[in-house]
VOTI-540117 format. One record per residue (C-alpha): x, z, y. Coordinates in pm, whole numbers, plus 50000, padded with zeros to 5 digits. Layout:
! residues N
XZY ...
***
This chain:
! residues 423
441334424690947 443494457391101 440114471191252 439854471290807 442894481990748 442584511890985 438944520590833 440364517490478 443434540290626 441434563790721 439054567890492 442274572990223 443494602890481 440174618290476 440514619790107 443364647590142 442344661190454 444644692590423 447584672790297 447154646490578 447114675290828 450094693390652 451864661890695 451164653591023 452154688291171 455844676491244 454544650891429 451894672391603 454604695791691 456954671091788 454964650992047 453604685592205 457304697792210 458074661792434 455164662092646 455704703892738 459894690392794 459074659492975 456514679693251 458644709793251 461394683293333 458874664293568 457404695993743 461294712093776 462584682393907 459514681494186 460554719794248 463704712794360 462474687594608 460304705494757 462454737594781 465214711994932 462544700195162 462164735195283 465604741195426 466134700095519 468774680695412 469754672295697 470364707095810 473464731095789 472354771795755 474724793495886 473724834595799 475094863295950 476184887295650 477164924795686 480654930695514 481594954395335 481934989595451 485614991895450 486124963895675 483254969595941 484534972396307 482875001196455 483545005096852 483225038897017 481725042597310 479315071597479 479705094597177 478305065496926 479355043296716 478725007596738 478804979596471 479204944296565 478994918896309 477434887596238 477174858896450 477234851796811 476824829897106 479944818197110 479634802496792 476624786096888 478834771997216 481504763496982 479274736596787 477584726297043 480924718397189 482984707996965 481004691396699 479594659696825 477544646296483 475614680696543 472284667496703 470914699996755 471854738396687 469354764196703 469574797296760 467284828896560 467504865396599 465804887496373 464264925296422 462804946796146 459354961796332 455864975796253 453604949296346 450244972996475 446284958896463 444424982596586 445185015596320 446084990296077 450094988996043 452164964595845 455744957195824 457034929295946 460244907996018 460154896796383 461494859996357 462964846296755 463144813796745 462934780996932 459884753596974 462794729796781 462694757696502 459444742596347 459944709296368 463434709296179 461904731895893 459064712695893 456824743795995 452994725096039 450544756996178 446944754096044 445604770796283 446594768696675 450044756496748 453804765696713 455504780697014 456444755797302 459124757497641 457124772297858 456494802897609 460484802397631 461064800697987 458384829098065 459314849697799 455574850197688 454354879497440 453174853197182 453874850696873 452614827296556 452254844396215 451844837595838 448124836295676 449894865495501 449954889895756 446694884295868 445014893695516 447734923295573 445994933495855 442604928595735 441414905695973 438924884895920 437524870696298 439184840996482 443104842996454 443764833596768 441884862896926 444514885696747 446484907696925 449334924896751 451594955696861 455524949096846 457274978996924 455684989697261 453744960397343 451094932597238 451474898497146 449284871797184 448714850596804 448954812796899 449224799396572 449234803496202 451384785595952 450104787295580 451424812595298 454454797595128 453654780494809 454834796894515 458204815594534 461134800494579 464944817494559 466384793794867 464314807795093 466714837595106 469194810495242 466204810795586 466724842295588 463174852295419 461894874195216 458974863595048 457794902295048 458184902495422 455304895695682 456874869195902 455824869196274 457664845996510 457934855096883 459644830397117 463244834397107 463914843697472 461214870297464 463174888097115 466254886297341 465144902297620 461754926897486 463404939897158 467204931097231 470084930597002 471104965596929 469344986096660 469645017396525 469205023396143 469465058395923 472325047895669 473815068095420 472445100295575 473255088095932 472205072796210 474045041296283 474085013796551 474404979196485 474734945596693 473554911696579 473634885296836 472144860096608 471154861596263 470944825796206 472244795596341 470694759996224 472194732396272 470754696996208 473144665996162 472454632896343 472914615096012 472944626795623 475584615195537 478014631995808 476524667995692 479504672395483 482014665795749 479934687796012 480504714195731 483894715395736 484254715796120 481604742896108 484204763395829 486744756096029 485354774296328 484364803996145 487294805995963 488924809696337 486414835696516 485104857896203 488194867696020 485364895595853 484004867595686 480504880395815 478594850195758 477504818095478 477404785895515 474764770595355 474364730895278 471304721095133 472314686095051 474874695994809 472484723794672 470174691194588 473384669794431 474354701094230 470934705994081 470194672494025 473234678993803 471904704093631 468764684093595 470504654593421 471334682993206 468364692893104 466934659693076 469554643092822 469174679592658 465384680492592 464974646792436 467514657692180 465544687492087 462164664492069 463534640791869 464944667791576 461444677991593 460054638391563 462984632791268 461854662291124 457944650191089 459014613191008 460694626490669 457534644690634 455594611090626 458394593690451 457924623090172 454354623890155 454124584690198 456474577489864 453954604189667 450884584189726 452414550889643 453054566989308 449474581989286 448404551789345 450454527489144 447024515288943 445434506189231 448454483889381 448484469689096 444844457389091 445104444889427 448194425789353 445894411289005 443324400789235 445514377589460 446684404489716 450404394289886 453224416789891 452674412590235 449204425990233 450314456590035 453334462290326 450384457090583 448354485490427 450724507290354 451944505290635 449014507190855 447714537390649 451704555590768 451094544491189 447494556591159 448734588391021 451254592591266 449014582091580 446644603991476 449114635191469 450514619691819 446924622391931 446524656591830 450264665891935 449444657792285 446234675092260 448234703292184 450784699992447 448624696492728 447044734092603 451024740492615 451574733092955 448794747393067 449924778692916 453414778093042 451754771193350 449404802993330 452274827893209 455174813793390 455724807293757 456594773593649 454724742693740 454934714993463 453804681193620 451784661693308 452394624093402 450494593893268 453984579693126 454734610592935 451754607992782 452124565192669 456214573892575 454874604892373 452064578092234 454604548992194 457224572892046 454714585791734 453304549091650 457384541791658 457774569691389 455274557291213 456394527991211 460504533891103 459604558890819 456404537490686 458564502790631 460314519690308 457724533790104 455474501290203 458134474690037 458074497289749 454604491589670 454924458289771 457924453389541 456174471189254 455614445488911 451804439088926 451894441688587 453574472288551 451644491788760 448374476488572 449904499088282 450194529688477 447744559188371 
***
């Protein structure tokens, strides 16, 4: 009987193919504007994981941070002028110390070089760090290995790199063959971690530029090959600076003493950097504050859909009341022949879900193109889930449903004999 019913349904909407399609654009817009909200929601919501992910939430950053001119210490010695900033071992003593829910603090030191292969030169941001680095920012190589203890204890010339800086360098032959030049000497490639997916604005909390070619040399081996004095042309002039470390992170025992380790870990700086040349950085509560902002958007974008949904159902409510009055005769011959009022709801109503499924069909249709689009021209990535796809389903036979039920107990209700007289 409804396998009938939908035939008989459709054969009516065929009739007025252009008004059906008019009439089922609100719809058609309306599910593509919830399946494009709902991935964009899914897909922004998986961002912020994995950017999380990146930095650990289990971990505390702390950045060094040049202040402002007018409060930089310069010491004079020999005829030059020195500027120390930033932060230093001491710190790094001082949570070790005095921070016991701190399972592990690790030190990096960062130098700006040109990284030579053969003639070829490229840029790079010389990264020392520990073997522990890699494990706590879940650093996996894809190629070779990460850098180890005994790399640290002989203050080996090794180093592990991005894909990135090999395609830099135009290399093409076994990575671990590579030699590059740092400063006056080569360095041994070990290892090669993949290219970053996509671009993400924490990573500037590591410490990374996603323009930069990232090479990481054993921590020891930065301290004592390249040291910790630079020189640098500012403003015209030749300036020397002093960075003990760059970056100190620290990894909690458990998650949820991070915020407490904070604190203690303010409270120290707060006592040795009166300069206020550094940033402390918790990832967790980046993660609670954009899962805020996520709730946001999530109660936000239904609300938007569902204008868009109302906004279509009226259209099938409008169109749905015309053609019980174009067709007043023929209720009225149905009802003569012994058809219920409930058989007249039934097909009236059938005729309104079919309508509205088939505008949810092509509304989905449509917002798959969508995402793909926003996809292709964005640096988003929308994540298209099978339940987006039934709720967007679900939601337009629902329509259907709530704005069909009036103009079907109209007919229904219409006086058989009545509409008999109808012309």
């Amino acid at each position: 009987m409804f396998g009938e019913l939908i035939q008989e349904a459709l054969r009516n909407l065929a009739r007025h193919k252009l008004r059906s399609l008019l009439t089922a654009l609100g719809i058609i817009f309306g599910i593509a504007s919830v399946i494009s909200m709902v991935s964009a929601g899914e897909g922004a919501r998986a961002a912020i994981l994995e950017q999380i992910k990146e930095l650990g939430t289990s971990n505390i950053l702390i950045n060094a941070q040049k202040p402002p001119a007018e409060e930089n210490a310069k010491e004079t010695g020999d005829g030059d002028e020195m500027l120390r900033y930033g932060l230093t071992f001491h710190d790094l003593r001082q949570i070790r110390a005095t921070l016991p829910m701190v399972k592990d603090a690790l030190p990096v030191h960062d130098v700006k070089d040109w990284a030579w292969f053969k003639s070829r030169r490229v840029e790079a941001k010389i990264r020392g760090v520990t073997q522990s680095y890699f494990e706590r920012l879940h650093l996996h190589p894809m190629v070779g290995r990460t850098l180890d203890d005994n790399d640290e204890v002989a203050r080996a010339r090794v180093c592990v790199v991005r894909a990135r800086v090999l395609r830099e360098a135009r290399y093409v032959g076994d990575p671990l063959k590579l030699q590059l030049k740092i400063g006056a000497e080569y360095y041994q490639v070990v290892g090669v971690l993949p290219d970053y997916a996509g671009k993400n604005p924490d990573r500037s909390i590591l410490g990374i530029d996603d323009r930069a070619l990232e090479v990481y040399v054993p921590f020891e081996t930065v301290v004592d090959r390249l040291g910790l004095t630079k020189g640098t042309w500012e403003a015209g002039s030749f300036e020397y600076s002093r960075v003990e470390l760059h970056q100190i992170v620290c990894t909690i025992d458990r998650e949820e003493n991070v915020t407490a380790a904070a604190r203690g870990i303010q409270q120290i700086f707060a006592r040795f950097h009166p300069k206020k040349d550094y940033e402390v950085v918790v990832p967790v509560e980046l993660l609670r504050s954009r899962a805020q902002a996520q709730r946001t958007f999530d109660v936000v974008l239904p609300i938007i859909a569902g204008i868009a949904l109302l906004v279509g159902g009226i259209g099938i409510l409008n169109i749905m009341l015309a053609s019980v009055t174009e067709r007043t005769r023929e209720i009225g011959i149905r009802r003569a022949i012994g058809a219920t009022q409930w058989d007249i709801t039934l097909q009236f109503l059938v005729e309104t879900v079919t309508l509205a499924v088939v505008g949810g069909l092509l509304g989905v249709l449509l917002g798959v193109v969508g995402v793909h689009a926003l996809e292709h021209f964005t640096e988003w990535t929308p994540v298209i889930t099978p339940g987006s796809v039934l709720l967007s389903l679900g939601i337009s036979c629902a329509t259907g449903i709530v704005f069909g039920i009036y103009p079907a107990r109209r007919a229904a209700l219409m006086d058989p004999v009545r509409a008999l007289r109808s012309e």
